[in-house]
N, C-alpha and C positions, 0 to 999 in steps of 0.2 A: 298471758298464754296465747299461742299463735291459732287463731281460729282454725288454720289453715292444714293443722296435724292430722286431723283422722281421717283416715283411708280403712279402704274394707278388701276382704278380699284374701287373709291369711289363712292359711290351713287350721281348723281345730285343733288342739292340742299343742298349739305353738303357742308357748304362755311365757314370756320373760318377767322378771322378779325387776324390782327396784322401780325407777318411775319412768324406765324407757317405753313399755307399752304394756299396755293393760287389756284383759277380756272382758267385752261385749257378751253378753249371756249369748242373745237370741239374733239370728242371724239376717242380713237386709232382706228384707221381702220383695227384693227383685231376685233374690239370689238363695235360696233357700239351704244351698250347700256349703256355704262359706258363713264363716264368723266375721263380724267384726273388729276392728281392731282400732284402738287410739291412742294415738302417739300422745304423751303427756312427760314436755321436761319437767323434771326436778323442778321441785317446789323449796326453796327454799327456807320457806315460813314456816313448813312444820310438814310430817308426815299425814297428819289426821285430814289435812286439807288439798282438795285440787279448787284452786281458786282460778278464776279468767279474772284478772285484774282491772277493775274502770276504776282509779282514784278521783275520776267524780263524782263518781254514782251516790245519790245521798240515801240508798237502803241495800242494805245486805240478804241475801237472800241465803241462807244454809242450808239444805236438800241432806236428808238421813234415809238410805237406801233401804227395800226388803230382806228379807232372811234369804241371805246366800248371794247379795251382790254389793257392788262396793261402787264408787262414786262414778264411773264412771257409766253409768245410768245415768247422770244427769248431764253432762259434757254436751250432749246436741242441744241442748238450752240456750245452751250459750249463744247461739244465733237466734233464736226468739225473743227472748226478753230484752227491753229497751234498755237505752244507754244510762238511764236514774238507776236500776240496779243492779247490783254485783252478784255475781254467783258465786257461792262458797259449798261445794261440793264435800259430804263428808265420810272418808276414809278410815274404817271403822279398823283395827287391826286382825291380819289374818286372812286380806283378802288383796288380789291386786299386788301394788305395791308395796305391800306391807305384808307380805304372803307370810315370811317367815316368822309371822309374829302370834303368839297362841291367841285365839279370839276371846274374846269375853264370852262370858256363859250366862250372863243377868241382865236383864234389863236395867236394873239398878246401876251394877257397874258403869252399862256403856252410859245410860245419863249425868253419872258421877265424874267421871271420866270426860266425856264432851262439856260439860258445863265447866271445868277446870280448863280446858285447852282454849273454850270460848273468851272466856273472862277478860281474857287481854287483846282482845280482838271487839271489844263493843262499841269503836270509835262513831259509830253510827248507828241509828234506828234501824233495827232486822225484825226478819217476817222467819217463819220453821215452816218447813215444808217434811212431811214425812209420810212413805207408803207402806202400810200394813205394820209391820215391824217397829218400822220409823216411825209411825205415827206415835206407838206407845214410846218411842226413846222420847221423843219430841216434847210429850206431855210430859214425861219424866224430866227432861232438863230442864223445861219450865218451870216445877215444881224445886227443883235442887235451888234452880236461878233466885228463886223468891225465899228460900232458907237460907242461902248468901248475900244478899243483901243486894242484889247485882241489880241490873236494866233489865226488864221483861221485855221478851219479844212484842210489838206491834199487832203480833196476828198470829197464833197456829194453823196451818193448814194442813187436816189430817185426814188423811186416804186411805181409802181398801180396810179400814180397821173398824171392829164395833168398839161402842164404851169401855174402858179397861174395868167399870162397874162390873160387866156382864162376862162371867165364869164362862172359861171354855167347857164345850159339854162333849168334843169329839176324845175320844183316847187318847192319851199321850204314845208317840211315836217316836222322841226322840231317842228311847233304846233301844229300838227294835234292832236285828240284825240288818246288814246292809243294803241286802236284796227288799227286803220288807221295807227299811226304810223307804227306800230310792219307788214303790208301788205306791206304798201310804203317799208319799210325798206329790209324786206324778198326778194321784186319782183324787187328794183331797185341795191341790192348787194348780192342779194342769202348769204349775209352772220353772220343769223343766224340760228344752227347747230339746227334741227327738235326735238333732244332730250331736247333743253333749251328752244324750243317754247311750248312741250309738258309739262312744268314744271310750273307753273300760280305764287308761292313764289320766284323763281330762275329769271322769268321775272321782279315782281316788284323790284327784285333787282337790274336788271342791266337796266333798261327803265331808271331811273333818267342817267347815265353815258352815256347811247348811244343816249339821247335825247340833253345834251348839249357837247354832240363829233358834234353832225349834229350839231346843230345854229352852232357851232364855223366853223365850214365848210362854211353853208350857209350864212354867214354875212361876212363872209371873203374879205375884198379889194383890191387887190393889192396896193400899194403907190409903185410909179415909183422913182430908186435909179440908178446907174451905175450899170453896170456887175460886179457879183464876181469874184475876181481873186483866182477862186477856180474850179479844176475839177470836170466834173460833168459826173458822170453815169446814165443812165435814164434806170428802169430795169420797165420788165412787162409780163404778160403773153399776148400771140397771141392772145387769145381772148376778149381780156378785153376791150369794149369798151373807158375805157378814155385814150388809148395809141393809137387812130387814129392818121398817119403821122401828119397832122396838129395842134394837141395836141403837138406833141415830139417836133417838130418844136420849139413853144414857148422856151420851158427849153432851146436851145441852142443859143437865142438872152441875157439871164439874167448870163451868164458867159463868162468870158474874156481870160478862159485856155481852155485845154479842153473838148472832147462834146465826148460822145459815149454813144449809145442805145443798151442793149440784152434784146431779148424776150426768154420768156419762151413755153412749152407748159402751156394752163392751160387759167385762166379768171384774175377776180381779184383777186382772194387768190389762186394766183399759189404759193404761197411762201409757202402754208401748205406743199402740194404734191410735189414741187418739191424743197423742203429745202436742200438736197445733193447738188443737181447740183446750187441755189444757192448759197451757202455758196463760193464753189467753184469756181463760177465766182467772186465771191465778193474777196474770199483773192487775185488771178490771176491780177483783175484788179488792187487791191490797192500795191501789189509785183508789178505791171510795174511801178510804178508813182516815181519819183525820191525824194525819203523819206528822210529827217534828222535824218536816224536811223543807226545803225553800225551794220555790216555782211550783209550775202547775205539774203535780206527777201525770193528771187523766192525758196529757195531751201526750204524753210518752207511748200509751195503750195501741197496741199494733193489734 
């Protein structure tokens, strides 16, 4: 993929289908009126992926977005992360490129679903990255990966999420009517950007995708399994309420290696604002972990 595609600077509401260009939630912070927008060809390898290709890279890195956005949350990566890893960005359906396609409604699903489309894609040692949402698919496909018999990821890294041990305790909202939704939604994650509330077509377009991101959240069970024998990083920002000590706690009873927590500054989508120092903890942490890969990964770490 050509680093060189994304441009900013399109009107709201200008959303094309298929894998010509894709929407940016939240818009540049030089420019608070304008959306982003990133150009991403055709993928040839499959729909579920926007991959930036290094066919040297000896680890894979697979990014599973929040409730209500699609891969293209992780595309500025691509220029942070060193040349040992590859980005595989994942494109959940229903959103994006794949607009036309009905979303999943389960958390189950979408791990059932991503661990099949994974499977033939493991030619190397990968790390899971996932925020809020993505954290629970994350731990879900890891948990599918290990009932198929498959290669366990290296390392989960999971953000903005508490333990999927620990019951949600807010109401469920994803029936509310529209108007309530779209308030529930705004006042309990501040994380729809004022330029896409102010846009009434751009909302009905994304309300179908960020109403069954919530059910899949809010119907979510835990089923009780062993611990992963997989490390696990627990990342978040300092203000975010679901990374209360008691929250973090949970994640380090459901793994049987490793357990380490960093905060960020920031709430829940510290990962917009502080994607630098991000990225940067992310490669550091996955360079310590004693990788099946050849050469020195730490001297990679930007």
């Amino acid at each position: 993929m050509d680093d060189s595609c994304g441009h900013t600077g399109a009107k709201v509401g200008k959303f094309l289908s298929g894998h010509d260009t894709v929407l940016l939630w939240r818009a540049p912070a030089e420019n608070p009126g304008q959306a982003q927008i990133l150009c991403t060809p055709g993928n040839p390898m499959s729909s579920w992926f926007l991959c930036h290709t290094r066919p040297a890279a000896r680890l894979k890195l697979f990014c599973v977005p929040h409730a209500g956005r699609g891969a293209s949350l992780y595309m500025p990566w691509r220029t942070l992360l060193p040349d040992w890893i590859e980005l595989s960005a994942v494109q959940l359906p229903g959103r994006e490129g794949r607009l036309k396609e009905a979303p999943l409604k389960s958390i189950s699903a979408m791990a059932d679903a991503m661990a099949r489309e994974m499977e033939h894609r493991l030619d190397r040692p990968y790390v899971m990255f996932g925020h809020s949402m993505g954290a629970l698919v994350c731990f879900e496909i890891t948990r599918s990966m290990r009932q198929r018999g498959l290669p366990l990821p290296k390392a989960l890294v999971l953000s903005g999420r508490r333990a999927p041990t620990i019951p949600e305790e807010a109401p469920p909202i994803h029936n509310l009517p529209d108007a309530d939704f779209v308030a529930a939604m705004s006042a309990r994650y501040n994380g729809i950007p004022q330029i896409i509330l102010d846009q009434p077509d751009m909302m009905r377009m994304l309300l179908p995708i960020m109403r069954s991101d919530i059910e899949a959240i809010e119907t979510y069970r835990y089923r009780s399994e062993e611990p992963l024998a997989v490390p696990f990083f627990v990342y978040g920002g300092h203000e975010d309420p679901q990374l209360a000590p008691s929250n973090v706690t949970g994640w380090a009873l459901l793994t049987s290696g490793r357990f380490e927590q960093r905060l960020f500054p920031g709430g829940h989508f510290y990962l917009q604002d502080e994607r630098d120092t991000l990225v940067e903890a992310l490669v550091k942490d996955v360079a310590s972990l004693s990788l099946a890969c050849e050469g020195n990964v730490s001297a990679g770490v930007r």
